[in-house]
C-alpha positions as CSV (number, residue, x, y, z in Angstrom):
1,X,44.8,-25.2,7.9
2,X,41.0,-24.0,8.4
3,X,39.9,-21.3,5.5
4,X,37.9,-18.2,6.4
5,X,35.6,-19.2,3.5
6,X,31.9,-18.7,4.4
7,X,29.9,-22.0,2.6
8,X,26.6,-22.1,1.7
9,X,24.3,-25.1,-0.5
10,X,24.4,-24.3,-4.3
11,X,21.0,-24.8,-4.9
12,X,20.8,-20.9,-2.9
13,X,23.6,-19.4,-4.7
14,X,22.0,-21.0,-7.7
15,X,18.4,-20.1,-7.0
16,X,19.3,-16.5,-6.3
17,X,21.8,-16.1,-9.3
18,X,18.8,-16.7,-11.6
19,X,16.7,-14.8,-9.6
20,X,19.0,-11.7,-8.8
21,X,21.7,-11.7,-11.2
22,X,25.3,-13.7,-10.3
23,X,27.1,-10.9,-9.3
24,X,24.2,-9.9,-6.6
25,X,23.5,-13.4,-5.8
26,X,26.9,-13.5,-4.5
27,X,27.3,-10.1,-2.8
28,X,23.9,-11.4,-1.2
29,X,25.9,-14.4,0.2
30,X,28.8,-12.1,1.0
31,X,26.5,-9.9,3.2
32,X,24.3,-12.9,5.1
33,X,27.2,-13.3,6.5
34,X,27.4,-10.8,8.7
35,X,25.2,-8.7,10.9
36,X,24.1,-5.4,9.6
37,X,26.8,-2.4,10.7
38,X,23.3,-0.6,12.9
39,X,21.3,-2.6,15.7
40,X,18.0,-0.9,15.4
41,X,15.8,-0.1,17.9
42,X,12.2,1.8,18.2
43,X,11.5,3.8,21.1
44,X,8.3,3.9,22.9
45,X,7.3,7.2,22.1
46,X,4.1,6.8,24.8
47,X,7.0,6.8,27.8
48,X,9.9,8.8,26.1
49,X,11.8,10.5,23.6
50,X,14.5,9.1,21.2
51,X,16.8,12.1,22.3
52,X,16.6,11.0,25.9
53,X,17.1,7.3,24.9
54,X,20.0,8.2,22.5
55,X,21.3,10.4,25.5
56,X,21.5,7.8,28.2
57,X,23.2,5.6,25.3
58,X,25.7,7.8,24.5
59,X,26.4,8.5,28.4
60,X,26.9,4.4,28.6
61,X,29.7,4.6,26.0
62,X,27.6,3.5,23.5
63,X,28.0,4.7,19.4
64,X,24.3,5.5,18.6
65,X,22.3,7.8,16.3
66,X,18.8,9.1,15.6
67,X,17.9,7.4,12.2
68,X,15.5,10.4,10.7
69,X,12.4,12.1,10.2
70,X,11.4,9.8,8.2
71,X,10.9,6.6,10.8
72,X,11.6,9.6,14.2
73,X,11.4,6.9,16.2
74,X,14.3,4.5,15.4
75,X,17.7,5.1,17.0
76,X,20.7,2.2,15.8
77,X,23.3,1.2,17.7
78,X,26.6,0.9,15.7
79,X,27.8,-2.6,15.4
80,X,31.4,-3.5,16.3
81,X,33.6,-5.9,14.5
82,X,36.5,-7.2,17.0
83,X,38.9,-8.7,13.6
84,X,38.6,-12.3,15.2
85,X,41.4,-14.3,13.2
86,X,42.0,-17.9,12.3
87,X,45.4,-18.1,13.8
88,X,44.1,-17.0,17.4
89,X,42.3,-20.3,17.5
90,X,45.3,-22.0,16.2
91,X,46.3,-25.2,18.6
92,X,42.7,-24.8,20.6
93,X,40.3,-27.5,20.7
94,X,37.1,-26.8,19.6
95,X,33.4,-27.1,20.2
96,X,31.5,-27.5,17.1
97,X,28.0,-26.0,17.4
98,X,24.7,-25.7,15.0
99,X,23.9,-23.2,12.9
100,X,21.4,-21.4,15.3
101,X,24.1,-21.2,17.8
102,X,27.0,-20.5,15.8
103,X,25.1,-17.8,14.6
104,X,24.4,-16.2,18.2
105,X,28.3,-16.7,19.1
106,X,29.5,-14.6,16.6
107,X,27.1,-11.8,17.9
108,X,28.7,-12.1,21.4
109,X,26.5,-15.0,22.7
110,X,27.6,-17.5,25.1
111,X,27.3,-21.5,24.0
112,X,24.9,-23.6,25.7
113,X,25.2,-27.6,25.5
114,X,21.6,-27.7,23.4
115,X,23.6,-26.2,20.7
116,X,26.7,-28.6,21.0
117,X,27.1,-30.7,17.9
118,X,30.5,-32.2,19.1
119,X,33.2,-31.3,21.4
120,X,36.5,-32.6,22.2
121,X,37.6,-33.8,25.5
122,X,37.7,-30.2,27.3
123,X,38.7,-28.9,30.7
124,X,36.9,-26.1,33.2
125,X,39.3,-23.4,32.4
126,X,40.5,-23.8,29.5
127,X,40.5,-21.8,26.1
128,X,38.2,-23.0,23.7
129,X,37.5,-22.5,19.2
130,X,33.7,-22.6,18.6
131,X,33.3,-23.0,15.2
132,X,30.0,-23.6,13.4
133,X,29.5,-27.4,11.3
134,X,31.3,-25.9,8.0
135,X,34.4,-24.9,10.3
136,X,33.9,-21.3,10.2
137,X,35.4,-19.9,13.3
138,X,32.8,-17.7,15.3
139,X,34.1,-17.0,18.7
140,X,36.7,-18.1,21.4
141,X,35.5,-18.8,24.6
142,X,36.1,-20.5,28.3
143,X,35.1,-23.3,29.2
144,X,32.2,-23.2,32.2
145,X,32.5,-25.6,35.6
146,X,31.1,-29.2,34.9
147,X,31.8,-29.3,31.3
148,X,31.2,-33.4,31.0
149,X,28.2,-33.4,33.3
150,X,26.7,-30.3,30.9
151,X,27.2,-32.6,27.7
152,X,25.5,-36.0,29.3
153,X,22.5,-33.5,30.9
154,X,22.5,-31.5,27.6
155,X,21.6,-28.6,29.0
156,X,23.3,-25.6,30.9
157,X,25.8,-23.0,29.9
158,X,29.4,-24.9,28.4
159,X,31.3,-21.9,26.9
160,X,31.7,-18.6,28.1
161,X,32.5,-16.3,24.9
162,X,35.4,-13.9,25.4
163,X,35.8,-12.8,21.8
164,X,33.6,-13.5,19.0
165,X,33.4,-12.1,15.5
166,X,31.0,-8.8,16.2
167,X,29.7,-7.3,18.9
168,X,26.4,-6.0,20.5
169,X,25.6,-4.3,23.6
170,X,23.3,-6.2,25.8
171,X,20.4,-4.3,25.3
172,X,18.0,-6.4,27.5
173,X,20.2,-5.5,30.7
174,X,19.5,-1.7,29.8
175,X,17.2,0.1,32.2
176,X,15.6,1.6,28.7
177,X,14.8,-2.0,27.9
178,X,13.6,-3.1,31.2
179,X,11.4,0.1,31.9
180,X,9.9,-0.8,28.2
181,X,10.6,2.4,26.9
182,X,12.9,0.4,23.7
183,X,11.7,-2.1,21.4
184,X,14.5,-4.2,19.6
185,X,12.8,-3.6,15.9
186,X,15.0,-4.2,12.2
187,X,14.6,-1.1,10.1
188,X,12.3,-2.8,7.1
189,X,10.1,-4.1,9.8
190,X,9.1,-0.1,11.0
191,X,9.0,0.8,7.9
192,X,6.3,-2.3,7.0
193,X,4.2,-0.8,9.9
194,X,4.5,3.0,9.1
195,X,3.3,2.1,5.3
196,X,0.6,0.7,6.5
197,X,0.1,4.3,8.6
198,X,-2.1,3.4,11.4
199,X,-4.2,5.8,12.9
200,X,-5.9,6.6,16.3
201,X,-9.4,5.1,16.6
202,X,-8.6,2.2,14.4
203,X,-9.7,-1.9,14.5
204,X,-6.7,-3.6,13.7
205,X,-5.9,-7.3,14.1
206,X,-2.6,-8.6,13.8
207,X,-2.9,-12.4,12.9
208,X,1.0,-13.5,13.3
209,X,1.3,-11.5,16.6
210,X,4.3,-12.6,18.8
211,X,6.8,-11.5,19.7
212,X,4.8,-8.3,19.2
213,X,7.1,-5.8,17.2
214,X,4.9,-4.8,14.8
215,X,1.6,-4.7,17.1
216,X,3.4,-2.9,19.2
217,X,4.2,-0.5,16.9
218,X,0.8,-0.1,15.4
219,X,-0.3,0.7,19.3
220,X,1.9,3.2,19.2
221,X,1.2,5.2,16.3
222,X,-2.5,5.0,17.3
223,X,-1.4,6.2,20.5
224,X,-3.2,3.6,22.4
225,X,-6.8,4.8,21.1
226,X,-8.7,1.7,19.3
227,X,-9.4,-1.5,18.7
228,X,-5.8,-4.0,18.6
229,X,-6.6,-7.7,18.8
230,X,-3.0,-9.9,18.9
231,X,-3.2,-13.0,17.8
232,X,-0.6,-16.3,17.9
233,X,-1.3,-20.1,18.1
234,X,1.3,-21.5,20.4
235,X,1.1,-20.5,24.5
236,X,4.7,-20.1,24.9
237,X,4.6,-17.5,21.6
238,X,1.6,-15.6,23.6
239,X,3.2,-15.6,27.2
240,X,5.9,-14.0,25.1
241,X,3.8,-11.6,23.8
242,X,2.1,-10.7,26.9
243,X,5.0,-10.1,28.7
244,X,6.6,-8.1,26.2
245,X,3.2,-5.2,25.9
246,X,3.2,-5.7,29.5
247,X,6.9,-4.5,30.1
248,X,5.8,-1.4,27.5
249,X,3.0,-1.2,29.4
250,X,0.6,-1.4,26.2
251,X,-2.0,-3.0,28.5
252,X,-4.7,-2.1,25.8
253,X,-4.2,-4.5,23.4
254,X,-6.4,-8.0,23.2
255,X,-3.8,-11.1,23.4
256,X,-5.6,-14.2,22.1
257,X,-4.1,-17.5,21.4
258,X,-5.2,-19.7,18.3
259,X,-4.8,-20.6,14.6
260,X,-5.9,-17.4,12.8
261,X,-6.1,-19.3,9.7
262,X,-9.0,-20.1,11.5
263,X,-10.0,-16.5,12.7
264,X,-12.4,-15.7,10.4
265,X,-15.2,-18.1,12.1
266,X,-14.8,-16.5,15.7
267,X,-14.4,-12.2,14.1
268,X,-16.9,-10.6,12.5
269,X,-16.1,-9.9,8.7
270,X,-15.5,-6.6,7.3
271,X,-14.9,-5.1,10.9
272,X,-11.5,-3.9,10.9
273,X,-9.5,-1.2,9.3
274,X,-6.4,-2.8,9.3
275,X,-4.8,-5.9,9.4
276,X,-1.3,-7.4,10.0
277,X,0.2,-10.4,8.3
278,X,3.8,-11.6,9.0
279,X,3.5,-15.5,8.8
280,X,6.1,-17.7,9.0
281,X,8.3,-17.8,6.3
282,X,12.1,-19.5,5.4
283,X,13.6,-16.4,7.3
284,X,16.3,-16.7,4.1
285,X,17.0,-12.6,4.9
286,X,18.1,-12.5,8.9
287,X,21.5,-11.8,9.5
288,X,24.0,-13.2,10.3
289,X,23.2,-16.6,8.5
290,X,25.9,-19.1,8.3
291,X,24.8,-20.7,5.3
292,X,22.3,-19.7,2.5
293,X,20.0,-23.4,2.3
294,X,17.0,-23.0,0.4
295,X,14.7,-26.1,-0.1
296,X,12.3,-25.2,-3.1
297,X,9.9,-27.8,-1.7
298,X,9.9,-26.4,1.3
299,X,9.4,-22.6,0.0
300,X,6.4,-23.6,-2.3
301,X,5.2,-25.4,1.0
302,X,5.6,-22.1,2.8
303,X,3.9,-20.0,0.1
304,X,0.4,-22.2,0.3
305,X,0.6,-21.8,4.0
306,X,1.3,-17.6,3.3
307,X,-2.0,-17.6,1.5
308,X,-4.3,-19.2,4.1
309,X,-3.2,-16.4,6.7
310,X,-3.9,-13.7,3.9
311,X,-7.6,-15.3,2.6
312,X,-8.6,-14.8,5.9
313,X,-7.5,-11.2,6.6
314,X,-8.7,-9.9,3.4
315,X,-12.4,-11.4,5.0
316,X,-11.4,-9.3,8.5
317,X,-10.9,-6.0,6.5
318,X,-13.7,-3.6,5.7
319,X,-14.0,-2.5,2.0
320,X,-11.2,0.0,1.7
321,X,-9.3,-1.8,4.7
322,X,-5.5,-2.5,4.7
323,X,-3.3,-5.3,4.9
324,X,-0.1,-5.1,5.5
325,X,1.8,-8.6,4.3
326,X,5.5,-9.0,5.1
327,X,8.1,-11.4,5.3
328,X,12.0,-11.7,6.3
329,X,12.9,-13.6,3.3
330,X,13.4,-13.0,-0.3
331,X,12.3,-16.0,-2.5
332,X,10.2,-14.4,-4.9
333,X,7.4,-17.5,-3.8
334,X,6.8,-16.2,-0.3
335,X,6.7,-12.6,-1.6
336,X,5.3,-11.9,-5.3
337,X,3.6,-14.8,-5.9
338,X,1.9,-14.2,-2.8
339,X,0.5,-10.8,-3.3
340,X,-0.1,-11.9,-6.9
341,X,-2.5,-14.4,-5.8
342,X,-4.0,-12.0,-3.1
343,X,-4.5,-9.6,-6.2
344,X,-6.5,-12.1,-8.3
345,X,-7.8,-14.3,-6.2
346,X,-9.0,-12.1,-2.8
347,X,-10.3,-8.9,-4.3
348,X,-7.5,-6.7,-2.8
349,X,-5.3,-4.3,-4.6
350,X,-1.9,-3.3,-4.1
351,X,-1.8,0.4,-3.0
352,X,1.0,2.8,-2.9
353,X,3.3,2.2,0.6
354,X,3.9,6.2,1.4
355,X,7.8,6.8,1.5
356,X,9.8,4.7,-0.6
357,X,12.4,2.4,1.8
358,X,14.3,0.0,0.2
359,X,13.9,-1.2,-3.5
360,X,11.2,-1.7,-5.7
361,X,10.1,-5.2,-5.8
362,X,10.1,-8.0,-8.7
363,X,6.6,-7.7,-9.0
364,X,5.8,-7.4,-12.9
365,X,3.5,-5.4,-15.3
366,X,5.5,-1.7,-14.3
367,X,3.8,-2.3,-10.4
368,X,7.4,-3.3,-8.8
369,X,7.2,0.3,-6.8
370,X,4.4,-0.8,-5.2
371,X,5.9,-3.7,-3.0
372,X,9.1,-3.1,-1.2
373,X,12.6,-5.3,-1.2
374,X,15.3,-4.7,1.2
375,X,18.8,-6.4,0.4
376,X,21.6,-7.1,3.3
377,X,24.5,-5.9,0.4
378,X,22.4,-3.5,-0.9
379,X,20.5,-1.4,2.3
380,X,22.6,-2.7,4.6
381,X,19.5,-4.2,6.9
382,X,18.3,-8.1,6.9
383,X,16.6,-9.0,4.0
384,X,12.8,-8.1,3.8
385,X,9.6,-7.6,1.6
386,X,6.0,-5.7,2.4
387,X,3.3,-4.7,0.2
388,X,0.1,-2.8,1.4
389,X,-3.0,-4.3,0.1
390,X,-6.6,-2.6,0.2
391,X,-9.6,-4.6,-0.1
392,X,-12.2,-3.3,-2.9
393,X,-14.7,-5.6,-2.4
């Protein structure tokens, strides 16, 4: 008999338990687990209103809300869990999948052979268990035509999900989404870009563009009036990007591709008023997460690489210019640390981040306030950090 027990590497219970506390290291686990109960979304306040948006939401049978005055642009979608049990996969053979993909199918995704870590001998037709490497059950599905030939090619769809643990609207097949008028955007991350408070008129360079949420968001609250320079280093990441401000219609902002570690030799310094820095981090606080792995080598790693992105913004800004540093993780190395060094070594200063969301952070010396924390079993959103910076020299 399978258990419904969610597993994850002791070294992250453990590092989190000494970082957090036991009893939140574990309700930390508890809440990876599963997706947050609202599906956020910002709406492009240059095309429409949230009320309309909400409107033509509610009209499609969907549970949505306005989230408040506070963020007026966010609306959530209420996510539903469909009680998928153990015993109605009992006597089905199963498709084991990676983590990535298990974590898609319990959100309502179907299962393509790319994600297909074993499978037993299956039959077009027939009812399938898809269950993630650790044998947690995440969806039931039907098998697709050709299910041999889609193994040997390893590629194409192999599962058709009928029933998976939660589920989400497709909000990419709304006419809101196609006519770019909604942004699929996590709370912590709007409320990263409205600390930093962006305002018409400004230069602001976002140096960890794509996919363009927070840009994007930036644009908006300029109302299309400055400077916006979007940058990313791989093509596929900036044709990404593109599209995605083209389908908003945000055609004002200036896409360039290349390692902005390296930015500081092609833009003048001390030009802009803001700057955006979201690098890639061990993405320990997106939801769901079937598994909480953390490789301390790998985090320190991280954290070096953090601090390259952030030398060369705090060059970009002018004297009294802002940086806005966040992550969607929550080792204390990729966050703290980082600002810590930023603070003694790049002659910026944390500054107060407007309204308070989420929790203070572990920063020490009474200046936790100043950098913000969000916690899946605590603010019921991914896990996420920002801190506003402000260059003095």
């Amino acid at each position: 008999m399978r258990h419904e027990q969610w597993s994850g590497k002791l070294e992250g219970l453990s590092y989190f338990s000494t970082l957090l506390g036991d009893k939140s290291a574990l309700e930390l686990a508890e809440a990876l687990k599963r997706p947050p109960s609202k599906y956020f979304i910002r709406v492009n306040t240059l095309l429409t209103k949230p009320e309309e948006v909400v409107e033509e939401f509610k009209r499609a049978g969907l549970k949505v809300g306005l989230y408040g005055p506070s963020i007026p642009e966010a609306i959530y979608i209420e996510v539903e869990e469909l009680g998928l049990r153990e015993e109605e996969a009992a006597g089905l053979k199963e498709v084991i999948v990676d983590r990535f993909t298990a974590e898609s199918a319990m959100m309502g995704a179907d299962v393509y052979a790319p994600g297909v870590k074993k499978a037993a001998k299956i039959t077009e037709g027939e009812l399938v268990a898809v269950r993630s490497e650790d044998g947690f059950l995440v969806a039931i599905g039907v098998v697709a035509a050709r299910p041999a030939e889609t193994l040997r090619a390893r590629r194409g769809l192999l599962v058709k999900t009928l029933k998976a643990r939660f589920n989400l609207p497709s909000i990419r097949a709304t006419r809101a989404y196609r006519e770019g008028l909604i942004y699929p955007q996590s709370l912590p991350s709007m409320a990263a870009v409205r600390a930093l408070d962006p305002r018409p008129g400004w230069r602001l360079v976002d140096l960890t563009a794509a996919p363009g949420g927070k840009v994007s968001y930036a644009y908006q609250l300029m109302r299309g009036e400055g400077l916006i320079i979007a940058v990313d280093r791989s093509n596929k990441k900036v044709e990404e990007l593109r599209e995605g401000l083209a389908r908003m219609r945000m055609l004002g902002i200036q896409v360039l591709r290349g390692d902005s570690r390296y930015l500081d030799l092609e833009l003048p310094h001390g030009h802009f008023d803001a700057a955006i820095v979201d690098p890639p981090c061990s993405a320990l606080g997106v939801r769901p997460k079937l598994g909480l792995r953390l490789d301390l080598g790998a985090v320190k790693s991280l954290s070096e690489y953090q601090k390259q992105f952030l030398r060369v913004a705090a060059k970009l800004v002018k004297r009294g210019g802002r940086i806005l540093y966040s992550t969607c993780t929550l080792t204390k190395e990729e966050n703290e640390d980082v600002v810590d060094y930023a603070e003694r070594e790049l002659g910026v200063t944390l500054v107060e981040p407007g309204q308070l969301h989420g929790s203070p952070s572990l920063l020490a010396g009474g200046r936790g306030p100043l950098a913000r924390r969000f916690y899946p079993h605590l603010h019921d959103t991914p896990g996420f950090f920002y801190a506003i910076l402000e260059r003095r020299r």
